[in-house]
PDBQT receptor file of N, H, CA, C and O in Angstrom, charges set to zero:
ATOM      1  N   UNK A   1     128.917 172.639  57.023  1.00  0.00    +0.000 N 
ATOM      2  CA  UNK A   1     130.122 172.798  57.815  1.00  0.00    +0.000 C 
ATOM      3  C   UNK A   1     131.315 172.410  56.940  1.00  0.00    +0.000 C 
ATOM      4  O   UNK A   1     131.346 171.314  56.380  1.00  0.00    +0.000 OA
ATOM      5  N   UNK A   2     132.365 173.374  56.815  1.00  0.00    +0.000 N 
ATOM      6  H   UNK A   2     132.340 174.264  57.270  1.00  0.00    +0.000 HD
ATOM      7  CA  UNK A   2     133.591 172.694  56.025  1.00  0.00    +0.000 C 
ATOM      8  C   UNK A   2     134.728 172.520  57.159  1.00  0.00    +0.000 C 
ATOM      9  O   UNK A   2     134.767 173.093  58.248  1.00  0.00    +0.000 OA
ATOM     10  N   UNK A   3     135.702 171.524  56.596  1.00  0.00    +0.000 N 
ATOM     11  H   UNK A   3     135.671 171.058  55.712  1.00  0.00    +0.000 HD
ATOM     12  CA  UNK A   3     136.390 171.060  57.505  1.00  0.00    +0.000 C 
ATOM     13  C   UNK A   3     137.894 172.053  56.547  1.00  0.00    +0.000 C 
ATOM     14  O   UNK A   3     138.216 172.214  55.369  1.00  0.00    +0.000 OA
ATOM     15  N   UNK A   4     138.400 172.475  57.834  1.00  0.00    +0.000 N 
ATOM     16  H   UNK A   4     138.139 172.344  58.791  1.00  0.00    +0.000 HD
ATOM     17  CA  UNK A   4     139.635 173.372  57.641  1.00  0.00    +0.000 C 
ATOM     18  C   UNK A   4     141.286 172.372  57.826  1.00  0.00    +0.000 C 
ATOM     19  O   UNK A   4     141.551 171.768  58.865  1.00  0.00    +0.000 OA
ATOM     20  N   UNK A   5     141.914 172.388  56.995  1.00  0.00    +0.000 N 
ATOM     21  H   UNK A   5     141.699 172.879  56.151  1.00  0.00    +0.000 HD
ATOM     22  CA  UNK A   5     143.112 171.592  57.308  1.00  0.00    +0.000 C 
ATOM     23  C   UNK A   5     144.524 172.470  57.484  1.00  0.00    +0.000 C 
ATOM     24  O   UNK A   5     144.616 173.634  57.095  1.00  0.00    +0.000 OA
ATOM     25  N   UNK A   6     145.284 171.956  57.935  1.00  0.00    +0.000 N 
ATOM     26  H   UNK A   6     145.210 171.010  58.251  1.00  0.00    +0.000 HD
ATOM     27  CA  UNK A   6     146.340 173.001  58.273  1.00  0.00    +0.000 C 
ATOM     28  C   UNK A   6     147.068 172.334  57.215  1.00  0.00    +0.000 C 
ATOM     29  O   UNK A   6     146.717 171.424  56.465  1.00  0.00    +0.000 OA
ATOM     30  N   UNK A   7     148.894 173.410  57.373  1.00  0.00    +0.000 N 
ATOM     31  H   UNK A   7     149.179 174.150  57.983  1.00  0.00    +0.000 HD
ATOM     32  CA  UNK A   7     149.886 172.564  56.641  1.00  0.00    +0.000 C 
ATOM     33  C   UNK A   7     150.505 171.085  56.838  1.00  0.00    +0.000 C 
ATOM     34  O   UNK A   7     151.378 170.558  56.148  1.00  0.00    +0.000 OA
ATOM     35  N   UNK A   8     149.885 170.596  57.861  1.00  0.00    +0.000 N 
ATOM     36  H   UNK A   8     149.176 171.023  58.421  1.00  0.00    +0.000 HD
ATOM     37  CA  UNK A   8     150.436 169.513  58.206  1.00  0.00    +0.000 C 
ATOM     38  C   UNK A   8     150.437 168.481  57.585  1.00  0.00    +0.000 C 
ATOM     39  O   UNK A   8     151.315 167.795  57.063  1.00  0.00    +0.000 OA
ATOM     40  N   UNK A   9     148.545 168.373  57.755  1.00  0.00    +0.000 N 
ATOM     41  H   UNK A   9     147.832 168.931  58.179  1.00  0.00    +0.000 HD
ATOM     42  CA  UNK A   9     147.599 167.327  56.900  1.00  0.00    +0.000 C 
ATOM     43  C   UNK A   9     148.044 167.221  55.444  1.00  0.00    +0.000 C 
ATOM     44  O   UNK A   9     148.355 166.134  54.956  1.00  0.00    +0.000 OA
ATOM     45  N   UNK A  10     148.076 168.623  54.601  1.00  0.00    +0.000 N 
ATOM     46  H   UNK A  10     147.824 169.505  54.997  1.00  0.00    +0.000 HD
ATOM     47  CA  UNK A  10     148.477 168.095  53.162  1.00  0.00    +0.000 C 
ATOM     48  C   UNK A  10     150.174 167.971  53.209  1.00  0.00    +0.000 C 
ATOM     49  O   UNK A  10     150.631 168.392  52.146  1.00  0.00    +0.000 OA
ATOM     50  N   UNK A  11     151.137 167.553  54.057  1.00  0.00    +0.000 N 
ATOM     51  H   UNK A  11     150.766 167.211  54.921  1.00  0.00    +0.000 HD
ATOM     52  CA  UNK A  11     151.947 167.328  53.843  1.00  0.00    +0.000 C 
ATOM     53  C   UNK A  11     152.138 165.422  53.765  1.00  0.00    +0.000 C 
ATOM     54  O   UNK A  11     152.979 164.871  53.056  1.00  0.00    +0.000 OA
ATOM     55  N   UNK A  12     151.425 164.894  54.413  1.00  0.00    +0.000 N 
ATOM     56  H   UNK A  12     150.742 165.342  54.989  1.00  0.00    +0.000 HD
ATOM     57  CA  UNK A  12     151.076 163.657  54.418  1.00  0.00    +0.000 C 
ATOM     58  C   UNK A  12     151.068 163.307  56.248  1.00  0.00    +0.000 C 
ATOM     59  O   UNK A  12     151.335 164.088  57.161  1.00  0.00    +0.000 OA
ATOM     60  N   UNK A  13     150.682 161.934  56.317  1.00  0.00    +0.000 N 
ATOM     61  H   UNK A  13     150.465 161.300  55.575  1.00  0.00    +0.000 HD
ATOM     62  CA  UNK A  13     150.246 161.747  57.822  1.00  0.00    +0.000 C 
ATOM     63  C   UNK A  13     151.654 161.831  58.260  1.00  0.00    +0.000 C 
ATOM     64  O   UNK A  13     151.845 162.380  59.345  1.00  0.00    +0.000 OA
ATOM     65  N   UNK A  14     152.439 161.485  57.757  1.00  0.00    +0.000 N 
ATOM     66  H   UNK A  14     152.284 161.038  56.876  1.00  0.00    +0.000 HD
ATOM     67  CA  UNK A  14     154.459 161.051  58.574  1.00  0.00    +0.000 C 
ATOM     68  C   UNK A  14     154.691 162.387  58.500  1.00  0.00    +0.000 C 
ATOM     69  O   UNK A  14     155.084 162.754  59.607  1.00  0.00    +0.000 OA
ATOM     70  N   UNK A  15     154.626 163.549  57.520  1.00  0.00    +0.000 N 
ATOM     71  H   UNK A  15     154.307 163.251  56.620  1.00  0.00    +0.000 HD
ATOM     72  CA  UNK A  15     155.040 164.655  57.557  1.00  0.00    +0.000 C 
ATOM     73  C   UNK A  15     155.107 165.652  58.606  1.00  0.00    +0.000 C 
ATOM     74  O   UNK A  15     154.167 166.039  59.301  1.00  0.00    +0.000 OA
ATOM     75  N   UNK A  16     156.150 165.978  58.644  1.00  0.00    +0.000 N 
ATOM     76  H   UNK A  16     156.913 165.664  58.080  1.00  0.00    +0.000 HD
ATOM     77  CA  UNK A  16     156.216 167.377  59.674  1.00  0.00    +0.000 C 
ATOM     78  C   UNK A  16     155.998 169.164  58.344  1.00  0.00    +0.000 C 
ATOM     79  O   UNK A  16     156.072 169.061  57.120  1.00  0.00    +0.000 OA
ATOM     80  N   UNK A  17     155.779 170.360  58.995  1.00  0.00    +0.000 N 
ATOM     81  H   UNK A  17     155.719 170.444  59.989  1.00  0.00    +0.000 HD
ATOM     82  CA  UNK A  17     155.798 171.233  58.332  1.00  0.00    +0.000 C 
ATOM     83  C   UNK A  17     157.052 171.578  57.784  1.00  0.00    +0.000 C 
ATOM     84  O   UNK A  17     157.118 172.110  56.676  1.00  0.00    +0.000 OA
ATOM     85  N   UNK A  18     158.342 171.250  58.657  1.00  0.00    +0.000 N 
ATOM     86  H   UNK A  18     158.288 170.818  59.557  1.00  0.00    +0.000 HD
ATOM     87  CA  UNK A  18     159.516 171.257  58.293  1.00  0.00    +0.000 C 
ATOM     88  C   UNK A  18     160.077 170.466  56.865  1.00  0.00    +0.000 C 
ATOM     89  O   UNK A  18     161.062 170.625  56.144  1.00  0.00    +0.000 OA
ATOM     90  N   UNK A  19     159.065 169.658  56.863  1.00  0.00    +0.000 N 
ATOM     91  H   UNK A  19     158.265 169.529  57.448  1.00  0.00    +0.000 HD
ATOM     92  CA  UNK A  19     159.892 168.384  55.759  1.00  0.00    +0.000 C 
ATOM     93  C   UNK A  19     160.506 167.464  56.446  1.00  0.00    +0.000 C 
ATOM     94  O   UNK A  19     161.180 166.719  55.735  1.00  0.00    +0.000 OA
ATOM     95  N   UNK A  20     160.524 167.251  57.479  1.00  0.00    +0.000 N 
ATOM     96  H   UNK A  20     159.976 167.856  58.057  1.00  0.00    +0.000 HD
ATOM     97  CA  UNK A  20     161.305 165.848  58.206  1.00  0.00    +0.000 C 
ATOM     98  C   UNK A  20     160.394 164.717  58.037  1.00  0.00    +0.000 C 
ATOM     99  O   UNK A  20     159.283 165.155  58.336  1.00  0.00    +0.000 OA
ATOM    100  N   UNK A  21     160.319 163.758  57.783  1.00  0.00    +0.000 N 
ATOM    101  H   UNK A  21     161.221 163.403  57.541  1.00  0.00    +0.000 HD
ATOM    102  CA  UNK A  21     159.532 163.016  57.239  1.00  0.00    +0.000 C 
ATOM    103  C   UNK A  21     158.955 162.061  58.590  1.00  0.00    +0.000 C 
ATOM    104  O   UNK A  21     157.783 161.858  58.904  1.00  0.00    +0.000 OA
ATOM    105  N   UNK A  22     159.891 161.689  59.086  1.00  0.00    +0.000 N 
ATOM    106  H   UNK A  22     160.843 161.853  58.831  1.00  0.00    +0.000 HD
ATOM    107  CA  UNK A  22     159.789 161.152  60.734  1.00  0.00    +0.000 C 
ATOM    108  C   UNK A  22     159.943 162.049  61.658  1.00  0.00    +0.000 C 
ATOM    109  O   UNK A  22     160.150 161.656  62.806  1.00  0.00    +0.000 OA
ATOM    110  N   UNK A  23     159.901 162.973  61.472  1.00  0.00    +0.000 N 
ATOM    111  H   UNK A  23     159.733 163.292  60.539  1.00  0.00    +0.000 HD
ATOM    112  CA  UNK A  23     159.797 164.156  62.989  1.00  0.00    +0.000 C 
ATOM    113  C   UNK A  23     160.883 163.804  63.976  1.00  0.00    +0.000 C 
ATOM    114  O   UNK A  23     162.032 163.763  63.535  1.00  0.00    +0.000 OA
ATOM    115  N   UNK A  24     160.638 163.497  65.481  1.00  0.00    +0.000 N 
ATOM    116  H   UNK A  24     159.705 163.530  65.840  1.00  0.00    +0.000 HD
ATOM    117  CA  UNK A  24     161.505 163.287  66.228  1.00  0.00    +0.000 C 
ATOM    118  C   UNK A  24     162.386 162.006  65.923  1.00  0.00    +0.000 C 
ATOM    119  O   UNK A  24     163.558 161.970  66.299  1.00  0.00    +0.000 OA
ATOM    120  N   UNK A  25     161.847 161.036  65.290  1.00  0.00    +0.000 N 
ATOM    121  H   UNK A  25     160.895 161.065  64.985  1.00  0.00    +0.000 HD
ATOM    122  CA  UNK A  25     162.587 159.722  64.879  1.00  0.00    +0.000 C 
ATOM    123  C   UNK A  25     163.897 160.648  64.011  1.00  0.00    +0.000 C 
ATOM    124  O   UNK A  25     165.046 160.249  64.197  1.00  0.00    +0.000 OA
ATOM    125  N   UNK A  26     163.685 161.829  63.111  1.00  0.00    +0.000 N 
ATOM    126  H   UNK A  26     162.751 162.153  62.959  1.00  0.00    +0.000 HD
ATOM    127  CA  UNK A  26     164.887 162.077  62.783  1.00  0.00    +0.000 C 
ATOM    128  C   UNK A  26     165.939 162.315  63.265  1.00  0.00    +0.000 C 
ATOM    129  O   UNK A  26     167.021 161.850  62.908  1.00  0.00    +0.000 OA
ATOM    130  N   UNK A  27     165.702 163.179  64.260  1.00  0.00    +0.000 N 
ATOM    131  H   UNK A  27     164.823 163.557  64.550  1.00  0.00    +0.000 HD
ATOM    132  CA  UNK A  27     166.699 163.225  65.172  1.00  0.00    +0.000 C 
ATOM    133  C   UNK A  27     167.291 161.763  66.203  1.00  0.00    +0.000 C 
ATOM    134  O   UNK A  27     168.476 161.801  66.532  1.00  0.00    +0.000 OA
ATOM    135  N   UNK A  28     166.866 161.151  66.434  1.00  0.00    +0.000 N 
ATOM    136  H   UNK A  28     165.903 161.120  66.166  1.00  0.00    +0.000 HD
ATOM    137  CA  UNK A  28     166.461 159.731  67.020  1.00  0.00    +0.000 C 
ATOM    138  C   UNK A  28     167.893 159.432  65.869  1.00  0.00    +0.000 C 
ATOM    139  O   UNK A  28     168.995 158.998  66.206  1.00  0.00    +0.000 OA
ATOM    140  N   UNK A  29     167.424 159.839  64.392  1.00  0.00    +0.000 N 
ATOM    141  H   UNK A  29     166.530 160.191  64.118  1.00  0.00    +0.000 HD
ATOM    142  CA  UNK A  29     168.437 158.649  63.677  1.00  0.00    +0.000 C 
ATOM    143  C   UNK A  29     169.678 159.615  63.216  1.00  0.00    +0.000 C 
ATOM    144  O   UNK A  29     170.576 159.172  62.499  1.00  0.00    +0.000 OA
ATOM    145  N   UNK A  30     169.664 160.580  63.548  1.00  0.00    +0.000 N 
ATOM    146  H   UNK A  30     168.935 160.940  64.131  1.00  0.00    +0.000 HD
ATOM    147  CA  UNK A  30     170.778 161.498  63.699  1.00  0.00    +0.000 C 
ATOM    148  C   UNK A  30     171.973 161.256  64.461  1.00  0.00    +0.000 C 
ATOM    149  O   UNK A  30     173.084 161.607  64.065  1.00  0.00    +0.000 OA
ATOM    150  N   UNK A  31     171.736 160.585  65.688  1.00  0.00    +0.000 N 
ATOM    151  H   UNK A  31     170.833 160.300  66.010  1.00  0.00    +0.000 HD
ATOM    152  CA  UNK A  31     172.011 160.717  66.909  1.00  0.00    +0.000 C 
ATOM    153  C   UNK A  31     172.710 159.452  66.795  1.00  0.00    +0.000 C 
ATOM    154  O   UNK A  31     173.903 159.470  67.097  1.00  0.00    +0.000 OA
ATOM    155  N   UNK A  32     171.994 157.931  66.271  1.00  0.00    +0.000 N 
ATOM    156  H   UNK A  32     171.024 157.917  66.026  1.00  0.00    +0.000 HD
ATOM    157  CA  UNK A  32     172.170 157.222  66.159  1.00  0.00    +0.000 C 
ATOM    158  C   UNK A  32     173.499 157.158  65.123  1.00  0.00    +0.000 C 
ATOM    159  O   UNK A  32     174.500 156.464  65.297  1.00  0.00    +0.000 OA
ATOM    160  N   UNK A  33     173.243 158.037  64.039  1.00  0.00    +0.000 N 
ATOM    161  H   UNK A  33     172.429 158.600  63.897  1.00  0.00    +0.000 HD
ATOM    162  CA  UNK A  33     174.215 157.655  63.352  1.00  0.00    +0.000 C 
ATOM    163  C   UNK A  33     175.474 158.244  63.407  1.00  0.00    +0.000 C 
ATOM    164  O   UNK A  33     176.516 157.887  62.858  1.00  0.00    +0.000 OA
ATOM    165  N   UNK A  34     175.182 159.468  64.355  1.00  0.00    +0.000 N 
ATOM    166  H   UNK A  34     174.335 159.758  64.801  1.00  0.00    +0.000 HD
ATOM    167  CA  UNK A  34     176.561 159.997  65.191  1.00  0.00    +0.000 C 
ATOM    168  C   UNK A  34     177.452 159.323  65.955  1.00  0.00    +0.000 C 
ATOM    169  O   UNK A  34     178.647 159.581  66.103  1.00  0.00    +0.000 OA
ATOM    170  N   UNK A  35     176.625 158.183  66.580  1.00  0.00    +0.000 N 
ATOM    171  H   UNK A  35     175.655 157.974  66.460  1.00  0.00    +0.000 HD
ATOM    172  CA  UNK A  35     177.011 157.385  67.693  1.00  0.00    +0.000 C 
ATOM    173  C   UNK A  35     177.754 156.235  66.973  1.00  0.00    +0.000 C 
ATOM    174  O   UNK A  35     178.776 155.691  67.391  1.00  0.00    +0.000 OA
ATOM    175  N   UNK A  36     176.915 155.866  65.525  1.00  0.00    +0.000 N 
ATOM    176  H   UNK A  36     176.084 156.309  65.186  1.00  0.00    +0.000 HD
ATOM    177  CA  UNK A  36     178.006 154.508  65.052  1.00  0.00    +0.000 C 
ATOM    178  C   UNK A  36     179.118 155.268  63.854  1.00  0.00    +0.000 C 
ATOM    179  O   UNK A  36     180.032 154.712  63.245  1.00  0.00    +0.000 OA
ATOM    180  N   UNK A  37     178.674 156.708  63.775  1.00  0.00    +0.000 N 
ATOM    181  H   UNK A  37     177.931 157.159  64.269  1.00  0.00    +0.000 HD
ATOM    182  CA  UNK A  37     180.370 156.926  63.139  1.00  0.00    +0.000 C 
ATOM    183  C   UNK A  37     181.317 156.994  64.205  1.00  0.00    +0.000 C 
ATOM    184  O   UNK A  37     182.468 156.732  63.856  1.00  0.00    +0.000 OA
ATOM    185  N   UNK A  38     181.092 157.367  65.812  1.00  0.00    +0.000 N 
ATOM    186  H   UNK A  38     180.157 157.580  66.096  1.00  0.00    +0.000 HD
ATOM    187  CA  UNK A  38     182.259 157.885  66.497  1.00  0.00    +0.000 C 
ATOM    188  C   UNK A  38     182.855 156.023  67.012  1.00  0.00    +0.000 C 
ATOM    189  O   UNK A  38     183.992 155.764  67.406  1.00  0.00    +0.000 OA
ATOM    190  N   UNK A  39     181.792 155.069  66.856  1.00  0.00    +0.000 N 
ATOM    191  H   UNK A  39     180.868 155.279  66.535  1.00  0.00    +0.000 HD
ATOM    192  CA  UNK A  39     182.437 153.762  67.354  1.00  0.00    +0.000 C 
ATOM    193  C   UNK A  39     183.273 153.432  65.648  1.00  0.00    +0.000 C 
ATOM    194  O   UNK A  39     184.352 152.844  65.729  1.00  0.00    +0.000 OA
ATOM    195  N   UNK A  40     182.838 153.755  64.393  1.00  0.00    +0.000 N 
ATOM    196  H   UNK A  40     181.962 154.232  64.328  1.00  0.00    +0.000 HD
ATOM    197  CA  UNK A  40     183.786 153.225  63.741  1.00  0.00    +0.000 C 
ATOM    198  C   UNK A  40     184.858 153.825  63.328  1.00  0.00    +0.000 C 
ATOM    199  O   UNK A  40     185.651 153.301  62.545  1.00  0.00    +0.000 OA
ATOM    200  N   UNK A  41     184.970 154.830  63.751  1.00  0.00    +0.000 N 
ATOM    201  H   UNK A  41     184.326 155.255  64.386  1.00  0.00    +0.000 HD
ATOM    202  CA  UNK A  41     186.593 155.484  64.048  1.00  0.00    +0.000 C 
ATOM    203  C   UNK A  41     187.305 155.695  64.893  1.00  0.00    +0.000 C 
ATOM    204  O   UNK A  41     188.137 156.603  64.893  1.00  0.00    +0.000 OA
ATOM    205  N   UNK A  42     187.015 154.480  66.237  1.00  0.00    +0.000 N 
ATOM    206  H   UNK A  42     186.339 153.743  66.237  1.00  0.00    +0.000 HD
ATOM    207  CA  UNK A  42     187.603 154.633  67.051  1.00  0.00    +0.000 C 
ATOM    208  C   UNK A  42     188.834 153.419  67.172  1.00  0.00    +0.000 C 
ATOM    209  O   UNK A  42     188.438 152.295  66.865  1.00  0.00    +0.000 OA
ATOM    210  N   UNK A  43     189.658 153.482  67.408  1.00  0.00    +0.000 N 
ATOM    211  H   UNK A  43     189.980 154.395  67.658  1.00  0.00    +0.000 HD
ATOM    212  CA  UNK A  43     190.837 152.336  66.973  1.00  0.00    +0.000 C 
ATOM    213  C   UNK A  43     190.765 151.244  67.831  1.00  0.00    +0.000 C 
ATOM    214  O   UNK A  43     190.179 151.199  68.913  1.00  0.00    +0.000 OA
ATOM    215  N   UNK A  44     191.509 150.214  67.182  1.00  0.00    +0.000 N 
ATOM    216  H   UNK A  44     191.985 150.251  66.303  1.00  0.00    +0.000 HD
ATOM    217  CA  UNK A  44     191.087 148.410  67.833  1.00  0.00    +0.000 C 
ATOM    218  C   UNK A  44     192.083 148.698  68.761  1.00  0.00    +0.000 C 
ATOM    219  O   UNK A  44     193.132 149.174  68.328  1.00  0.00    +0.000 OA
ATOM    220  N   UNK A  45     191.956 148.499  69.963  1.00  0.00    +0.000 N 
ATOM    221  H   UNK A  45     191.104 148.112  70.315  1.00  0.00    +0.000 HD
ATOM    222  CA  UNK A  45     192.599 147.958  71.261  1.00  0.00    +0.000 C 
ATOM    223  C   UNK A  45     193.896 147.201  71.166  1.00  0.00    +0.000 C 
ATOM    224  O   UNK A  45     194.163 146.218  70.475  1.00  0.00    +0.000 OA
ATOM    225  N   UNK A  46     194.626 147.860  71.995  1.00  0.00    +0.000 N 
ATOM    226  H   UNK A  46     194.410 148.658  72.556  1.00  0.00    +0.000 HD
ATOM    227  CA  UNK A  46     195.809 146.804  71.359  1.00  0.00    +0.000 C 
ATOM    228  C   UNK A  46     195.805 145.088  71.578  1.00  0.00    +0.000 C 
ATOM    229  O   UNK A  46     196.061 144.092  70.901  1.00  0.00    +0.000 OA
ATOM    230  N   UNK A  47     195.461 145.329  72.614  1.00  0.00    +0.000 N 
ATOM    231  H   UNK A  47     195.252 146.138  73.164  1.00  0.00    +0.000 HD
ATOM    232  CA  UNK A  47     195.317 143.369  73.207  1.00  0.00    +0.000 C 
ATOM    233  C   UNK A  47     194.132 142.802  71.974  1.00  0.00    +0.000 C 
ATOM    234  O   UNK A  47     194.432 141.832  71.278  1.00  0.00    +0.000 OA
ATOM    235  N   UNK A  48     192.924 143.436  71.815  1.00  0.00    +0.000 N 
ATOM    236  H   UNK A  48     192.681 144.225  72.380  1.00  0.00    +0.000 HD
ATOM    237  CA  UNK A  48     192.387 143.092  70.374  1.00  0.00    +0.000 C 
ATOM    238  C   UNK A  48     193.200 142.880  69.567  1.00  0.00    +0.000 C 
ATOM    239  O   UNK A  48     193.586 141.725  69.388  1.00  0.00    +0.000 OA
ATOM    240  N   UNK A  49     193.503 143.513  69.130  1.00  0.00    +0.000 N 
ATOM    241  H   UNK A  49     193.190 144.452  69.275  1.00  0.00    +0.000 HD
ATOM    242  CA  UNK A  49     194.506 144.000  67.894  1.00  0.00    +0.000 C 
ATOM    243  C   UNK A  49     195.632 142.302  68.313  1.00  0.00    +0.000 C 
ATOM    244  O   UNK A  49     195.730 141.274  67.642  1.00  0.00    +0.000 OA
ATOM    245  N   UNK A  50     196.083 142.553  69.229  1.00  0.00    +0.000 N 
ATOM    246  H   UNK A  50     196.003 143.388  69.773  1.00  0.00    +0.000 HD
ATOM    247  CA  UNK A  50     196.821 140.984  69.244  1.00  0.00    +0.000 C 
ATOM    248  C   UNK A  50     196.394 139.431  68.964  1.00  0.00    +0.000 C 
ATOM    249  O   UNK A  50     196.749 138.515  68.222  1.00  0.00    +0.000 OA
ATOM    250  N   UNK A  51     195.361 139.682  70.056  1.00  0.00    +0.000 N 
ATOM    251  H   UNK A  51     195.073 140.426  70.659  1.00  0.00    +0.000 HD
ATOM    252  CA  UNK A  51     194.782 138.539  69.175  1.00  0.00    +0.000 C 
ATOM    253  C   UNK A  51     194.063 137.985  68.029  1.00  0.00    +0.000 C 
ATOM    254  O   UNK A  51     193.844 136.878  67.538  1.00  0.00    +0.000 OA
ATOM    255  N   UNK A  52     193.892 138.738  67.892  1.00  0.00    +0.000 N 
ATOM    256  H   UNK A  52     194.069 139.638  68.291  1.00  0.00    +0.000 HD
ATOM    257  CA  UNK A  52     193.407 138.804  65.990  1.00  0.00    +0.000 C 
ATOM    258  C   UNK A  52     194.412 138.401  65.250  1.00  0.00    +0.000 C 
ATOM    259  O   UNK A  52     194.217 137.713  64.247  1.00  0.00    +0.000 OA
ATOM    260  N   UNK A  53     195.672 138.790  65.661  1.00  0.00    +0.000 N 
ATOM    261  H   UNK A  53     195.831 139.348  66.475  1.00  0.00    +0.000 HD
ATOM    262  CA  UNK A  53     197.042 138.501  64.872  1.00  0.00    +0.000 C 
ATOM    263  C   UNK A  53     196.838 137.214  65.079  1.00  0.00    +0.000 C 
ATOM    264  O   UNK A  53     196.433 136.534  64.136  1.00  0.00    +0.000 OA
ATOM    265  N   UNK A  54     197.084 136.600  66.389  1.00  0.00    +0.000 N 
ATOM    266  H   UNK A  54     197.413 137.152  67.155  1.00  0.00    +0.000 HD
ATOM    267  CA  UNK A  54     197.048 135.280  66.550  1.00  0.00    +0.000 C 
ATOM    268  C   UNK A  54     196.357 134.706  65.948  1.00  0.00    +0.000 C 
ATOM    269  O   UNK A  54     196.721 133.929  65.065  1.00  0.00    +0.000 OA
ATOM    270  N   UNK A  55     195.265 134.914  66.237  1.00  0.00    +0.000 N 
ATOM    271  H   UNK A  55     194.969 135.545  66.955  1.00  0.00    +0.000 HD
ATOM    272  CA  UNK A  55     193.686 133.984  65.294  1.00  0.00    +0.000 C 
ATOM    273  C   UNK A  55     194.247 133.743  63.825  1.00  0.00    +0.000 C 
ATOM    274  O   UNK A  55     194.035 132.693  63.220  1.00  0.00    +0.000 OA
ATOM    275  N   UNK A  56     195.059 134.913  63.247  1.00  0.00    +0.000 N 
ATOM    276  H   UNK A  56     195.231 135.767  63.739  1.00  0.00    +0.000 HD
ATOM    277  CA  UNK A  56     195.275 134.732  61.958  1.00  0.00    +0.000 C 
ATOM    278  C   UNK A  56     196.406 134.035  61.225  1.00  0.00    +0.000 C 
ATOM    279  O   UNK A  56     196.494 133.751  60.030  1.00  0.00    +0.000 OA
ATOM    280  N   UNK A  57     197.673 133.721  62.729  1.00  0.00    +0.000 N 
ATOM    281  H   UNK A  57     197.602 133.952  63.700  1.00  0.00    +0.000 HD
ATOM    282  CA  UNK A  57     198.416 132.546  62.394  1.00  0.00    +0.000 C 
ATOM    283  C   UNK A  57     198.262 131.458  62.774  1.00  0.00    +0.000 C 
ATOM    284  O   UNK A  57     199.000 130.576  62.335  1.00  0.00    +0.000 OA
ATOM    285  N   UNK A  58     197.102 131.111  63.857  1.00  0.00    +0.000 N 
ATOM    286  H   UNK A  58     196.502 131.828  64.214  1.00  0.00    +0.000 HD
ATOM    287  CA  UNK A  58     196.597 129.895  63.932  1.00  0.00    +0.000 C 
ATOM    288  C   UNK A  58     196.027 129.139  62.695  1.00  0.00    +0.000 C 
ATOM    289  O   UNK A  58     196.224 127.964  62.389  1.00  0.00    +0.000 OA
ATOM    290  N   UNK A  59     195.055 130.351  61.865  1.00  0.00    +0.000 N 
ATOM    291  H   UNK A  59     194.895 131.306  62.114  1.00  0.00    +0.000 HD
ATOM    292  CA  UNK A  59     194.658 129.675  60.903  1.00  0.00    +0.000 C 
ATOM    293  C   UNK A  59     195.423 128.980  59.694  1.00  0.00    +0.000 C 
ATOM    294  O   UNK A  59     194.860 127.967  59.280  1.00  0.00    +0.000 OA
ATOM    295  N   UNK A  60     196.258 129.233  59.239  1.00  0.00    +0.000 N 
ATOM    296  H   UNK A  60     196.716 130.056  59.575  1.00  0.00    +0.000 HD
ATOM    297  CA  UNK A  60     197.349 128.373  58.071  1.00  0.00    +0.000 C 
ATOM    298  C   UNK A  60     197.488 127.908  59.147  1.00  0.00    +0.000 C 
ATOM    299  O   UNK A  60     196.379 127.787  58.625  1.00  0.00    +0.000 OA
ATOM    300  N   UNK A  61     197.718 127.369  60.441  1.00  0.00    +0.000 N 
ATOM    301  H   UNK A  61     198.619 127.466  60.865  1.00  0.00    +0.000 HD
ATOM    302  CA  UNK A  61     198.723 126.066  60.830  1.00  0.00    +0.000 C 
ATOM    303  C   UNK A  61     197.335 125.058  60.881  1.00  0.00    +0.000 C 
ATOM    304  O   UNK A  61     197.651 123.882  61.060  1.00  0.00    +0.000 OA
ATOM    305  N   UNK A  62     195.853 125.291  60.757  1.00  0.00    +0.000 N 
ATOM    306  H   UNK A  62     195.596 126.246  60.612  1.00  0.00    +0.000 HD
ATOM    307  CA  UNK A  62     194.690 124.447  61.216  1.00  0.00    +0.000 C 
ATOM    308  C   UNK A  62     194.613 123.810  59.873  1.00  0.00    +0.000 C 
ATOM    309  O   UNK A  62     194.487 122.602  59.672  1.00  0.00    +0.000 OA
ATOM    310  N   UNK A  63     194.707 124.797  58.928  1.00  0.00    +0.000 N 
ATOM    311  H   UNK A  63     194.810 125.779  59.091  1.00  0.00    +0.000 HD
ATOM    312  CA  UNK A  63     194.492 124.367  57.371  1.00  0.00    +0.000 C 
ATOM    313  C   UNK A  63     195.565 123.237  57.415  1.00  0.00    +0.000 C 
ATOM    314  O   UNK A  63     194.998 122.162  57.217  1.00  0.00    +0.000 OA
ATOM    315  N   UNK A  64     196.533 123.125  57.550  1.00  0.00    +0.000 N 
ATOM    316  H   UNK A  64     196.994 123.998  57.711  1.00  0.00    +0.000 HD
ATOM    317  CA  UNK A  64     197.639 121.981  57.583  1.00  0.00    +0.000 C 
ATOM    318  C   UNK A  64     197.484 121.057  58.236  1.00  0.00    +0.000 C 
ATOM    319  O   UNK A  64     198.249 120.096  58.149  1.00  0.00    +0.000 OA
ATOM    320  N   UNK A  65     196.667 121.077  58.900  1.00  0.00    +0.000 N 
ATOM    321  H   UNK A  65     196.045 121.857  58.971  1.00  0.00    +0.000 HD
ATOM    322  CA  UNK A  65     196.058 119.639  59.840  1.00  0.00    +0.000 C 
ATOM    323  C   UNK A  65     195.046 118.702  59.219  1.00  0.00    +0.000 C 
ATOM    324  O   UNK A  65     194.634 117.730  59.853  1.00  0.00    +0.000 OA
TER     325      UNK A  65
């Protein structure tokens, strides 16, 4: 009896026929990384944005203490 393998098997066990190496996880990290480019181009809040200012002239007046 011989055992028949498809393209899958000699692509390795993680392999898809496509070449995606993680299959649905690719898309999984596609998605993911769509999601943390659209949060890091999204602009700081202004009331953020204020207090941060603050935080940052509090600090030289703490150093002086």
């Amino acid at each position: 009896m011989t055992k028949q393998t498809s393209g899958v098997a000699s692509a390795g066990p993680n392999r898809r026929r496509d070449g995606e190496p993680l299959g649905a996880n690719s898309e999984i990290g596609r998605k993911l990384k769509q999601y943390y480019d659209e949060l890091v181009s999204d602009e700081v809040p202004d009331r953020f944005a204020q207090l941060l200012s603050q935080l940052e002239q509090a600090e030289p007046e703490q150093q002086k203490d």
